[in-house]
N, CA, C, O and CB atoms as a CASP TS submission, in Angstrom:
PFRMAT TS
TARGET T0000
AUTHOR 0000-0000-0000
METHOD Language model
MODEL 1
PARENT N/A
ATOM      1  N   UNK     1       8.739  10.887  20.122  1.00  0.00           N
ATOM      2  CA  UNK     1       8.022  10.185  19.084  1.00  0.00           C
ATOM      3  C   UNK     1       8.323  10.836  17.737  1.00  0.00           C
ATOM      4  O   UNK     1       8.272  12.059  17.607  1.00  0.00           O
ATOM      5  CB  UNK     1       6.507  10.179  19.371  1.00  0.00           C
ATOM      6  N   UNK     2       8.679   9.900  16.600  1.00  0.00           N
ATOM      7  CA  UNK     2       8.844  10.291  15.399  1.00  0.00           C
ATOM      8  C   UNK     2       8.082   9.386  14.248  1.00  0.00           C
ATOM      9  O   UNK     2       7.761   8.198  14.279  1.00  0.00           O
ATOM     10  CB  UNK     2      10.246  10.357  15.254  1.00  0.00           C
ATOM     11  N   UNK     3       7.908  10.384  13.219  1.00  0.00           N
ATOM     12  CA  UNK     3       6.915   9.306  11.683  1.00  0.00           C
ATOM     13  C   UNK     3       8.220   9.608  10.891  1.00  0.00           C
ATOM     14  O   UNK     3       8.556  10.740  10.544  1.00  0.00           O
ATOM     15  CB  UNK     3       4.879  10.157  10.595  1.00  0.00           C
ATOM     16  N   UNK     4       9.129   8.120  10.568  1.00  0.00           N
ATOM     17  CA  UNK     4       9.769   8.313   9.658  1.00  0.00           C
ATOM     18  C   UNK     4       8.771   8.094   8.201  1.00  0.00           C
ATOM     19  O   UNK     4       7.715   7.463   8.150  1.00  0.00           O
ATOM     20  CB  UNK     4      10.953   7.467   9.897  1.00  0.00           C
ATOM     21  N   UNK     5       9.356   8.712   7.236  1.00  0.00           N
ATOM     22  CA  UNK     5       8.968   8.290   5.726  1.00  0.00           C
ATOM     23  C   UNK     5       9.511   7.220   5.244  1.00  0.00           C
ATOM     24  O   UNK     5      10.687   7.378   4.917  1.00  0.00           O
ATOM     25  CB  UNK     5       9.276   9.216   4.753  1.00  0.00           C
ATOM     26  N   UNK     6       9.042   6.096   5.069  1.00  0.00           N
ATOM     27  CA  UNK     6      10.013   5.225   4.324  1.00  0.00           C
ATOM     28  C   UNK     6       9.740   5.109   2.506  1.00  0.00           C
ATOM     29  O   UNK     6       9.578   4.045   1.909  1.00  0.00           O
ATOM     30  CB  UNK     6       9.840   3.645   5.089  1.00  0.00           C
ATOM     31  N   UNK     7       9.745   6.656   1.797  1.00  0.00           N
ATOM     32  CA  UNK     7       9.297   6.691   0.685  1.00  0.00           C
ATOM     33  C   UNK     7      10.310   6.145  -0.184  1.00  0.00           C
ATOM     34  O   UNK     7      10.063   5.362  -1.102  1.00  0.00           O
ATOM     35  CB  UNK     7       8.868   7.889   0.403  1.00  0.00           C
ATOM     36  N   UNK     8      11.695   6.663   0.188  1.00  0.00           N
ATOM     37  CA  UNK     8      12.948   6.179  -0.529  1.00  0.00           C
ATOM     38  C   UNK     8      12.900   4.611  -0.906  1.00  0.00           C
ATOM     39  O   UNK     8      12.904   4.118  -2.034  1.00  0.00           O
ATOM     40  CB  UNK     8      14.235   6.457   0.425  1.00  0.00           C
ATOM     41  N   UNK     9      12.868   4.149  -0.014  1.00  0.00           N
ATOM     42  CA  UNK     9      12.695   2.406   0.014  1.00  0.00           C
ATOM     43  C   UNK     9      11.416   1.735  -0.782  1.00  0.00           C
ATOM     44  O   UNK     9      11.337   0.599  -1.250  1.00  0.00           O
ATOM     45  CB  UNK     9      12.471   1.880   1.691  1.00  0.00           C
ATOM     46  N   UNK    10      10.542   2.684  -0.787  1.00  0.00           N
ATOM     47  CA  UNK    10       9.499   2.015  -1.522  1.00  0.00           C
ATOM     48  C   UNK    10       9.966   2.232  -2.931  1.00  0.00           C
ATOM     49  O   UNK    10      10.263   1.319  -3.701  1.00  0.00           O
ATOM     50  CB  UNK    10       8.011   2.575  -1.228  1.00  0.00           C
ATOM     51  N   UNK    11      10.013   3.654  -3.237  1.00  0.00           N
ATOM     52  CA  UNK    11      10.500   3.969  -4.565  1.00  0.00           C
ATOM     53  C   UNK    11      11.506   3.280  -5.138  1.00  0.00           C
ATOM     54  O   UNK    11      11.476   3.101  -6.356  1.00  0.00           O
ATOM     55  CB  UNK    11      10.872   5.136  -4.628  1.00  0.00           C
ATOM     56  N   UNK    12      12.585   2.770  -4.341  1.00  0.00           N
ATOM     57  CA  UNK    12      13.511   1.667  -5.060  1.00  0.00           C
ATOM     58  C   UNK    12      13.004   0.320  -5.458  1.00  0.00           C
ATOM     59  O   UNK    12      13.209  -0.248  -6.531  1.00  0.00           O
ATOM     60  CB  UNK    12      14.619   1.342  -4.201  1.00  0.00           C
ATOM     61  N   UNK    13      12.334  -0.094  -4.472  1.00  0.00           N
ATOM     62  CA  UNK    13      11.585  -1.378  -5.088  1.00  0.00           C
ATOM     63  C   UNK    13      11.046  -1.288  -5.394  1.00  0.00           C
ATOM     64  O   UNK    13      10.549  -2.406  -5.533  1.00  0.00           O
ATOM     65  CB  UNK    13      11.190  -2.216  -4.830  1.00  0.00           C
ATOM     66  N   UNK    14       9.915   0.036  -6.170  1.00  0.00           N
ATOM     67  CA  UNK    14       9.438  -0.075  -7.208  1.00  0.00           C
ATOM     68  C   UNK    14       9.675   0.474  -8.807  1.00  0.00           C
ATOM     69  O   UNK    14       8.875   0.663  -9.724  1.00  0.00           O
ATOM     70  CB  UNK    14       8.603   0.153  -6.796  1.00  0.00           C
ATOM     71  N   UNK    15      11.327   0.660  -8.694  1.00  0.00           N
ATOM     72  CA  UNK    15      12.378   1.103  -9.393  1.00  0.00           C
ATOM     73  C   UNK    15      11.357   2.458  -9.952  1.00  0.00           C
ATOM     74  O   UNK    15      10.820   2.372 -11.057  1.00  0.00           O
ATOM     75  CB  UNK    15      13.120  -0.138 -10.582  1.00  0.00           C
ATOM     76  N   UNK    16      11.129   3.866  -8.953  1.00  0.00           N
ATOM     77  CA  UNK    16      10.497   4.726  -9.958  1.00  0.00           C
ATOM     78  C   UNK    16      11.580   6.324  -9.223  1.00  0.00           C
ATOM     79  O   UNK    16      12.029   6.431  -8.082  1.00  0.00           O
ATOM     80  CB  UNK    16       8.248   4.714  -9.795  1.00  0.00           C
ATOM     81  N   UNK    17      11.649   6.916  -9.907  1.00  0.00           N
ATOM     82  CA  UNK    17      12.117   8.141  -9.287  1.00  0.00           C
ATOM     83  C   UNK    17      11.167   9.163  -9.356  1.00  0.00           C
ATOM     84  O   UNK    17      10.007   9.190  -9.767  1.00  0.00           O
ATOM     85  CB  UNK    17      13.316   8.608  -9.854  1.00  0.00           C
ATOM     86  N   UNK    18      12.314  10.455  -8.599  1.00  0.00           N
ATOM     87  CA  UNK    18      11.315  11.030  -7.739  1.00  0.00           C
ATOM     88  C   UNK    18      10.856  12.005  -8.676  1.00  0.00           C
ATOM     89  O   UNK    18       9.809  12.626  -8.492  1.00  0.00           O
ATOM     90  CB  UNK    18      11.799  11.604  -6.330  1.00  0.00           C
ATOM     91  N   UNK    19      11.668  12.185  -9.777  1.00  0.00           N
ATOM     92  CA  UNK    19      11.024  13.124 -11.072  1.00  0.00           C
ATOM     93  C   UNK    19       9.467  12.311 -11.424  1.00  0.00           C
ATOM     94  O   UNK    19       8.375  12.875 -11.360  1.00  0.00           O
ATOM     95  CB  UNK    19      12.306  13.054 -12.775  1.00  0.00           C
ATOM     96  N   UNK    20       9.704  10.782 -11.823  1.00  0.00           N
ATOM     97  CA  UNK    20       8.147  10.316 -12.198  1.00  0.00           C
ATOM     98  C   UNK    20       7.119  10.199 -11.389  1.00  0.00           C
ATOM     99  O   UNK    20       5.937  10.267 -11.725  1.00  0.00           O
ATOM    100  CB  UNK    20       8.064   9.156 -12.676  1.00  0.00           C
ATOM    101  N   UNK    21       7.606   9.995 -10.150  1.00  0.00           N
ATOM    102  CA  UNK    21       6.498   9.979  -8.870  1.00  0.00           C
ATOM    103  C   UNK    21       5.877  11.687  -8.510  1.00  0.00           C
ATOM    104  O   UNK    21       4.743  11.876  -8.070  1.00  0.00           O
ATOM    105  CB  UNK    21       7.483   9.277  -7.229  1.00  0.00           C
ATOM    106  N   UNK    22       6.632  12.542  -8.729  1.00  0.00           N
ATOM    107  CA  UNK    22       6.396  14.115  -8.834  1.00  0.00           C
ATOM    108  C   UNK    22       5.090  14.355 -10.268  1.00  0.00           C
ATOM    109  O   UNK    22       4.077  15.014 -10.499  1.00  0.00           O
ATOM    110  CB  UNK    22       8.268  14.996  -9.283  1.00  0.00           C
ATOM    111  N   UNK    23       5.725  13.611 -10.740  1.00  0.00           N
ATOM    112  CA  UNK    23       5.024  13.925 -12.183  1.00  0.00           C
ATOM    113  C   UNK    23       3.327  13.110 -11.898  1.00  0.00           C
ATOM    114  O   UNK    23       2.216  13.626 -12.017  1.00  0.00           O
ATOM    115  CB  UNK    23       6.176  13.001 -13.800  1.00  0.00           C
ATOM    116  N   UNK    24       3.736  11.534 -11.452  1.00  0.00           N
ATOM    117  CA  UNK    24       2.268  11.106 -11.790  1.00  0.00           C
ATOM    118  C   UNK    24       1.265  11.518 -10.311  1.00  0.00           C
ATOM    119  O   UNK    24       0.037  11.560 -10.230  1.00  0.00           O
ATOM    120  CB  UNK    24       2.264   9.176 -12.179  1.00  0.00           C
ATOM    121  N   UNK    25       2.212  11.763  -9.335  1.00  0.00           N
ATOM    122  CA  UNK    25       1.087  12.838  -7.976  1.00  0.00           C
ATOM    123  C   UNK    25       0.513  13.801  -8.335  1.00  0.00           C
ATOM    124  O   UNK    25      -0.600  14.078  -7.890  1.00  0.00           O
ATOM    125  CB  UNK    25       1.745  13.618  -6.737  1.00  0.00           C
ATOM    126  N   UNK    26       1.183  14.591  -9.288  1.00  0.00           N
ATOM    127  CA  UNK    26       0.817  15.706  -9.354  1.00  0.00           C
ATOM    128  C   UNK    26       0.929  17.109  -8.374  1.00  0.00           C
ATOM    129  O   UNK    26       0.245  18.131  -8.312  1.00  0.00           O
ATOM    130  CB  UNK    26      -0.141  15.377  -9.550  1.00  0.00           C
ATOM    131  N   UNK    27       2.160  16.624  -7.634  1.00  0.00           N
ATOM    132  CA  UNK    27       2.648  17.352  -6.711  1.00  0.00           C
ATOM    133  C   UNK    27       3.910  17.970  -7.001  1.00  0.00           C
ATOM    134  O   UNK    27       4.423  17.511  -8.021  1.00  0.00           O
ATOM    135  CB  UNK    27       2.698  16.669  -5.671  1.00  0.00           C
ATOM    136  N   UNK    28       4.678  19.010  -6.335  1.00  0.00           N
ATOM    137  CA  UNK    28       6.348  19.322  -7.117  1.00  0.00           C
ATOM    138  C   UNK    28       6.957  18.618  -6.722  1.00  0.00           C
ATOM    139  O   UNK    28       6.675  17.725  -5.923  1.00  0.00           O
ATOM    140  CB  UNK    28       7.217  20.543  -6.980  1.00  0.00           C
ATOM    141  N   UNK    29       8.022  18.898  -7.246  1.00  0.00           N
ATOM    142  CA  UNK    29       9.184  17.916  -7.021  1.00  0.00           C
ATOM    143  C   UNK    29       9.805  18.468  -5.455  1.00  0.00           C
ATOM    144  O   UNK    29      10.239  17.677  -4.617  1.00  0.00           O
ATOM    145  CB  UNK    29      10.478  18.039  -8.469  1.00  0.00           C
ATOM    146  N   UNK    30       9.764  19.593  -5.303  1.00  0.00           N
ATOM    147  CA  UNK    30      10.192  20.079  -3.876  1.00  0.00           C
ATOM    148  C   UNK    30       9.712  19.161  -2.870  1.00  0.00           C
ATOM    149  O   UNK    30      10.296  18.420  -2.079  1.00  0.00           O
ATOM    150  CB  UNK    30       9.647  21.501  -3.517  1.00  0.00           C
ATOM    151  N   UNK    31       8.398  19.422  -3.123  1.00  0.00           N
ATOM    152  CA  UNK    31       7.555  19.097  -2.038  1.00  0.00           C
ATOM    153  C   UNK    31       7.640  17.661  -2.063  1.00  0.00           C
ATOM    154  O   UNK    31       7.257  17.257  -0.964  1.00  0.00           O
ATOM    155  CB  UNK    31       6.118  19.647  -2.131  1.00  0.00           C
ATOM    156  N   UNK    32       8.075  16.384  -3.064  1.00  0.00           N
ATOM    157  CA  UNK    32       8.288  15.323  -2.605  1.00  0.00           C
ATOM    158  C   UNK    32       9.468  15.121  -2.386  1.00  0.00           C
ATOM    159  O   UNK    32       9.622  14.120  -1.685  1.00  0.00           O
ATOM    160  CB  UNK    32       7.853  14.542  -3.167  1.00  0.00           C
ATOM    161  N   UNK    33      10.250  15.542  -2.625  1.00  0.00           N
ATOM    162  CA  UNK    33      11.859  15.698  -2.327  1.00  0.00           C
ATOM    163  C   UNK    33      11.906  15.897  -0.072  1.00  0.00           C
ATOM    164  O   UNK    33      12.532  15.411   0.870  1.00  0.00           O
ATOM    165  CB  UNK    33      12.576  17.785  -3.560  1.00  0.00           C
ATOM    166  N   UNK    34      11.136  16.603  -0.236  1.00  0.00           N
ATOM    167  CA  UNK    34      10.825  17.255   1.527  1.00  0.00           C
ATOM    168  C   UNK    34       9.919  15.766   2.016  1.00  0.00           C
ATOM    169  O   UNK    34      10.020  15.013   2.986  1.00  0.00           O
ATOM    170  CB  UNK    34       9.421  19.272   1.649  1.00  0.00           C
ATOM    171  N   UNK    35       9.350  15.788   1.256  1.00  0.00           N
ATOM    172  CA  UNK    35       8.550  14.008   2.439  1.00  0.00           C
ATOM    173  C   UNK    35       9.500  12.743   2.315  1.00  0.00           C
ATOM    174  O   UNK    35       9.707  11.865   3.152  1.00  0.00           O
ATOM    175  CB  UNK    35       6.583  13.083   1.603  1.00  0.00           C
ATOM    176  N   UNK    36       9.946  12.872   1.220  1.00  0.00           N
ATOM    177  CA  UNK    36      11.843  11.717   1.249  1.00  0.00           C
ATOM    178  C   UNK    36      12.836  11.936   2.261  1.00  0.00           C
ATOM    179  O   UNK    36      13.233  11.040   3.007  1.00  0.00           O
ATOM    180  CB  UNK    36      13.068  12.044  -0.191  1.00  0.00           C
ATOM    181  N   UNK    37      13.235  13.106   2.290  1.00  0.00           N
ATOM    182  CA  UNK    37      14.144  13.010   3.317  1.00  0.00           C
ATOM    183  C   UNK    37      13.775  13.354   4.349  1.00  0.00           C
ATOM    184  O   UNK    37      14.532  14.126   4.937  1.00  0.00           O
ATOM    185  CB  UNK    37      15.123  13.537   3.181  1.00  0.00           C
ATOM    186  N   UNK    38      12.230  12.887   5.181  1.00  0.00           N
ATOM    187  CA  UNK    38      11.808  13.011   6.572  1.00  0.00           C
ATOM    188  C   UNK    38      12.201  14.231   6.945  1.00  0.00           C
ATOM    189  O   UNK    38      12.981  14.223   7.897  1.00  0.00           O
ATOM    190  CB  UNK    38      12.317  12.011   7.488  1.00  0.00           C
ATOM    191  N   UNK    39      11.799  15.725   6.325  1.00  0.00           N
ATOM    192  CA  UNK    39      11.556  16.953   6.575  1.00  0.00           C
ATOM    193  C   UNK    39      10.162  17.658   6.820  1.00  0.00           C
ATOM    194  O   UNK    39       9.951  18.820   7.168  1.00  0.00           O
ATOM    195  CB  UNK    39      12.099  17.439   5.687  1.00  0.00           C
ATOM    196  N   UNK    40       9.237  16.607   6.536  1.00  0.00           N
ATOM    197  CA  UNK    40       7.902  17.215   6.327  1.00  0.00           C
ATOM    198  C   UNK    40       7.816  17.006   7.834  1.00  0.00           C
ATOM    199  O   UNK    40       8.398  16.381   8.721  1.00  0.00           O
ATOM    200  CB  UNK    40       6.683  16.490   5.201  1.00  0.00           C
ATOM    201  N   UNK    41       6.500  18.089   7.627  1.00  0.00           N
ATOM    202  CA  UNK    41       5.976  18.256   9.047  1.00  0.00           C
ATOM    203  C   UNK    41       4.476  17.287   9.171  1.00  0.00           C
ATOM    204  O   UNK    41       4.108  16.555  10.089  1.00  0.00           O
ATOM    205  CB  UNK    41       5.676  20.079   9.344  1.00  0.00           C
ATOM    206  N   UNK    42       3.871  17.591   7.972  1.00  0.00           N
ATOM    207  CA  UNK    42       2.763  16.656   7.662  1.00  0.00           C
ATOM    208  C   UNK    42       2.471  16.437   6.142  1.00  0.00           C
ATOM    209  O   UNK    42       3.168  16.541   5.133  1.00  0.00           O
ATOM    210  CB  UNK    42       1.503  17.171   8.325  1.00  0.00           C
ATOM    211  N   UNK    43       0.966  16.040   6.410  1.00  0.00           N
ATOM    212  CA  UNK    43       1.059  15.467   4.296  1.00  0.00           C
ATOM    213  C   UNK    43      -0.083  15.088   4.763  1.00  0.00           C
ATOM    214  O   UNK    43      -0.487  14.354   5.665  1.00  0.00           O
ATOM    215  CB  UNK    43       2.351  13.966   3.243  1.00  0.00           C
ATOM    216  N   UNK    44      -0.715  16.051   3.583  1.00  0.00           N
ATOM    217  CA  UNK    44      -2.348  15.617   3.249  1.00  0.00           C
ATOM    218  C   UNK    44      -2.914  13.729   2.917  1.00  0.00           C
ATOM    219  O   UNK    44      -2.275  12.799   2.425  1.00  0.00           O
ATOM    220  CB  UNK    44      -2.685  16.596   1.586  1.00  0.00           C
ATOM    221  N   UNK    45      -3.949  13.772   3.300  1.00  0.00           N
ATOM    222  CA  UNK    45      -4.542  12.509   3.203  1.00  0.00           C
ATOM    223  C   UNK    45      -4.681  12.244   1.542  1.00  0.00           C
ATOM    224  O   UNK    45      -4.431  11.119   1.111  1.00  0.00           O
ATOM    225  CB  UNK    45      -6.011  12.502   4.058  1.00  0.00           C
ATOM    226  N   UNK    46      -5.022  13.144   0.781  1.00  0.00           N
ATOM    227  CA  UNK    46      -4.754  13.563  -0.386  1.00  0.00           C
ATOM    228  C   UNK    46      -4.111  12.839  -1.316  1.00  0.00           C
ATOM    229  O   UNK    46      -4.475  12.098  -2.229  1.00  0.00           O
ATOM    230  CB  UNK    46      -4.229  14.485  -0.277  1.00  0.00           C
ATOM    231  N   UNK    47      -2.653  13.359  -0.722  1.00  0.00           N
ATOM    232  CA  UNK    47      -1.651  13.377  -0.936  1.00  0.00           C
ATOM    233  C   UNK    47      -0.942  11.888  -0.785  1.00  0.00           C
ATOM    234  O   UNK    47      -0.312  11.388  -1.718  1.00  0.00           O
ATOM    235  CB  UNK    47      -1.281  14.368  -0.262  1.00  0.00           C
ATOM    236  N   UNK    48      -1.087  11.342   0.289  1.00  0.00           N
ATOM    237  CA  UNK    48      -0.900   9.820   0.986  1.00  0.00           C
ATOM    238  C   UNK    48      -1.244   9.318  -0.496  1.00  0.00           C
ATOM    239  O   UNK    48      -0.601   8.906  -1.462  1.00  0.00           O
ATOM    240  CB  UNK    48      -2.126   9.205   2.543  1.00  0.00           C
ATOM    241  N   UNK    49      -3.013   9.642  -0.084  1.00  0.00           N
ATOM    242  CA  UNK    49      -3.769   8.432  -1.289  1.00  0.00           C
ATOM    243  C   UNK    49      -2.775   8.293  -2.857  1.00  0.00           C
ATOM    244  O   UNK    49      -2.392   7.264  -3.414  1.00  0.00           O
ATOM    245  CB  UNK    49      -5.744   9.208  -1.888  1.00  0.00           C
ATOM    246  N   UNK    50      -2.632   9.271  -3.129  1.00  0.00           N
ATOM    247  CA  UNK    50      -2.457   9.483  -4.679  1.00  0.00           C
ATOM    248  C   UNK    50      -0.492   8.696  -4.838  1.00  0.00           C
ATOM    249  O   UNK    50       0.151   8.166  -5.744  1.00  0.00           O
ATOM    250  CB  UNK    50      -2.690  11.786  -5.151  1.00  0.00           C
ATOM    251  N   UNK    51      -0.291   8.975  -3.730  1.00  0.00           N
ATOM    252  CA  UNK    51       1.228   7.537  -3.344  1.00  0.00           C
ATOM    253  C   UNK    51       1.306   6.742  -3.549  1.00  0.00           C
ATOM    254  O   UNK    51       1.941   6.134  -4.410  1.00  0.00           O
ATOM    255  CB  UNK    51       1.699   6.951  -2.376  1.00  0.00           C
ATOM    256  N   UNK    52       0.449   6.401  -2.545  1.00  0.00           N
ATOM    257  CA  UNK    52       0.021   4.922  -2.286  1.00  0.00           C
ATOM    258  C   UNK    52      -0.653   4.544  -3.892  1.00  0.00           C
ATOM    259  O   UNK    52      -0.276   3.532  -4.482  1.00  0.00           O
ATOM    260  CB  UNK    52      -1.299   4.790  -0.785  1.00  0.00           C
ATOM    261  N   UNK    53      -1.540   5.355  -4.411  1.00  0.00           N
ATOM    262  CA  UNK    53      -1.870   4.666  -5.461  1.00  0.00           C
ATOM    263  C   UNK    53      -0.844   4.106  -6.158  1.00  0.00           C
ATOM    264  O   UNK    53      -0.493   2.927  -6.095  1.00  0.00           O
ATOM    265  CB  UNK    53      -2.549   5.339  -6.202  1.00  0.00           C
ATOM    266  N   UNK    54      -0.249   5.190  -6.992  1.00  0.00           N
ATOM    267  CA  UNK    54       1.342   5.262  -7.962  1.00  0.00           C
ATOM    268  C   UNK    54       1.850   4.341  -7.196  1.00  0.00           C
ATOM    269  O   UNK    54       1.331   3.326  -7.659  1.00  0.00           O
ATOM    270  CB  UNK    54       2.459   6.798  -8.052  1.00  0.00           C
ATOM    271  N   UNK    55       2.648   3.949  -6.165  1.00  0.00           N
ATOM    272  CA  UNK    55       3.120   2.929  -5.589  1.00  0.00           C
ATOM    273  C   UNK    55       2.722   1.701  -5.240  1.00  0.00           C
ATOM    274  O   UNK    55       3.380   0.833  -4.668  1.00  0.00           O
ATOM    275  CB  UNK    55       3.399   3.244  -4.876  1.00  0.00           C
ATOM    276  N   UNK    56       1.542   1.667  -5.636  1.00  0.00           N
ATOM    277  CA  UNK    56       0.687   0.374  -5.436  1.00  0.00           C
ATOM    278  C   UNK    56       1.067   0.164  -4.080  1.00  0.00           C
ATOM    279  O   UNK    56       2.027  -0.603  -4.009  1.00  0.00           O
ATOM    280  CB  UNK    56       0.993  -0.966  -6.446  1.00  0.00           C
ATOM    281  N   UNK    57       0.632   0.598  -2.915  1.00  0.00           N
ATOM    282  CA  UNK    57       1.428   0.210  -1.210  1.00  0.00           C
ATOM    283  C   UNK    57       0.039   0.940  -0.418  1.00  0.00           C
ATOM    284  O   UNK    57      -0.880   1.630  -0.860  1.00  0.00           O
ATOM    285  CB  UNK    57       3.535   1.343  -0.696  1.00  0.00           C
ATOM    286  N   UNK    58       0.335   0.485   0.818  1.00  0.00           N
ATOM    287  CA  UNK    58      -0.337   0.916   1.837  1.00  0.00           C
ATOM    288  C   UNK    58       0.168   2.212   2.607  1.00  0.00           C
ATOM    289  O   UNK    58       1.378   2.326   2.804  1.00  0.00           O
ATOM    290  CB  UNK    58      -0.416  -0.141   2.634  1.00  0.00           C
ATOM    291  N   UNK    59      -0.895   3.402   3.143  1.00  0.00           N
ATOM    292  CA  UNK    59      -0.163   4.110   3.994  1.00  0.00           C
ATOM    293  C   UNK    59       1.317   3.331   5.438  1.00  0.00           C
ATOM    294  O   UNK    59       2.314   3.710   6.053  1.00  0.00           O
ATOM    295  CB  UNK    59      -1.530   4.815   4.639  1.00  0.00           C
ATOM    296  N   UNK    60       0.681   2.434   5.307  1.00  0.00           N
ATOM    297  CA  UNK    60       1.813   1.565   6.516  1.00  0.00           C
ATOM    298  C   UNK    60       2.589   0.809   6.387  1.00  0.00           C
ATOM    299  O   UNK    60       3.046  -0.130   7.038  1.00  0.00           O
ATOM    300  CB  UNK    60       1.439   0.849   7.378  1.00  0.00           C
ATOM    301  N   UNK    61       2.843   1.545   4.893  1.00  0.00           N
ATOM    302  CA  UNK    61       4.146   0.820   4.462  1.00  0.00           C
ATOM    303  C   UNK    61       4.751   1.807   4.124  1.00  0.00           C
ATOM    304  O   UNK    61       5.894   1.676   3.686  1.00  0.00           O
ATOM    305  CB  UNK    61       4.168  -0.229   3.395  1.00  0.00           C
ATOM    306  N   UNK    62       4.070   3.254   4.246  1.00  0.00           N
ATOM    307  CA  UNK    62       5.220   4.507   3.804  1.00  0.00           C
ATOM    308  C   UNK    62       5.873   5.191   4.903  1.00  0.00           C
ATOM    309  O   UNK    62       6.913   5.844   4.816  1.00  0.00           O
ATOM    310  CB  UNK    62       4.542   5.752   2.978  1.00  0.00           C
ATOM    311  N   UNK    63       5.007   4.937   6.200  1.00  0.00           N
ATOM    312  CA  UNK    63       4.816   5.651   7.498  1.00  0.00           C
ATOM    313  C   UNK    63       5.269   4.191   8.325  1.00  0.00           C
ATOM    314  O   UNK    63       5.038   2.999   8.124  1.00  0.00           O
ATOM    315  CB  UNK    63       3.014   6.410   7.813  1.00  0.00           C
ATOM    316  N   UNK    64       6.252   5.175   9.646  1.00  0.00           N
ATOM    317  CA  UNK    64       6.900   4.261  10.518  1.00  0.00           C
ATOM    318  C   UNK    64       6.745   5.121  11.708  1.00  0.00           C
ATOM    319  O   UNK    64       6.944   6.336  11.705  1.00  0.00           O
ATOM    320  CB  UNK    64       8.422   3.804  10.127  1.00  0.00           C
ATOM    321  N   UNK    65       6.144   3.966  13.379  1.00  0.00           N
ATOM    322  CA  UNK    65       6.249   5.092  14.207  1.00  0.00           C
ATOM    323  C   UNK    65       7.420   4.487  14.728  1.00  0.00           C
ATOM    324  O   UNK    65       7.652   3.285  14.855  1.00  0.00           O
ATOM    325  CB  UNK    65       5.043   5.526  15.200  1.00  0.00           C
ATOM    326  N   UNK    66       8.328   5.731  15.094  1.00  0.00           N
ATOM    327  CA  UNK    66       9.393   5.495  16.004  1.00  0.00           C
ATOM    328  C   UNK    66       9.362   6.098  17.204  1.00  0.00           C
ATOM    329  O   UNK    66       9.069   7.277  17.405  1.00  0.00           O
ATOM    330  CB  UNK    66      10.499   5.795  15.502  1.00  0.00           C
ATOM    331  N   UNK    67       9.716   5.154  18.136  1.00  0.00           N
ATOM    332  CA  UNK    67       9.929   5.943  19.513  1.00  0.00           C
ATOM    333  C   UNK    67      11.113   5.966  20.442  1.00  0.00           C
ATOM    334  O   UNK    67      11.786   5.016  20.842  1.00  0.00           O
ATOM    335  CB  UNK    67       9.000   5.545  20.335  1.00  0.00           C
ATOM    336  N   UNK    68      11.259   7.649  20.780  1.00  0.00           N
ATOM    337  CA  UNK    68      12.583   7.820  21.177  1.00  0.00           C
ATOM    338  C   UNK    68      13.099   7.478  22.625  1.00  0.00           C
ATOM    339  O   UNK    68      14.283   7.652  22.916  1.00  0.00           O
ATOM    340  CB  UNK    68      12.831   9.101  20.934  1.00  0.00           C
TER
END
């Protein structure tokens, strides 16, 4: 079982990068750089919310379950 991120894809259709999405979370840029390329291990609820806000989207549209 895997949670892909599908943050990349959102962020394109909502033409924003990951410098402005870093900036308006209020999170680093590392640390969203690491939930983009499906390295994270987890991610605060927090953290979700304040996404999803800036992205105007649902957690279940950032999160995918895959099964192996």
């Amino acid at each position: 079982m895997q949670i892909k991120v599908n943050l990349d894809k959102i962020m394109l259709e909502r033409n924003i990068t990951l410098t402005e999405l870093a900036q308006r979370v209020g999170i680093t840029l590392a640390n969203l750089s690491i939930l983009k390329t499906n390295k994270a291990k987890a991610i605060r609820f927090s953290t979700l919310a304040a996404i999803c806000r800036e992205l105007q989207c649902q957690p279940g549209d950032l999160l995918e379950f895959i099964e192996e």
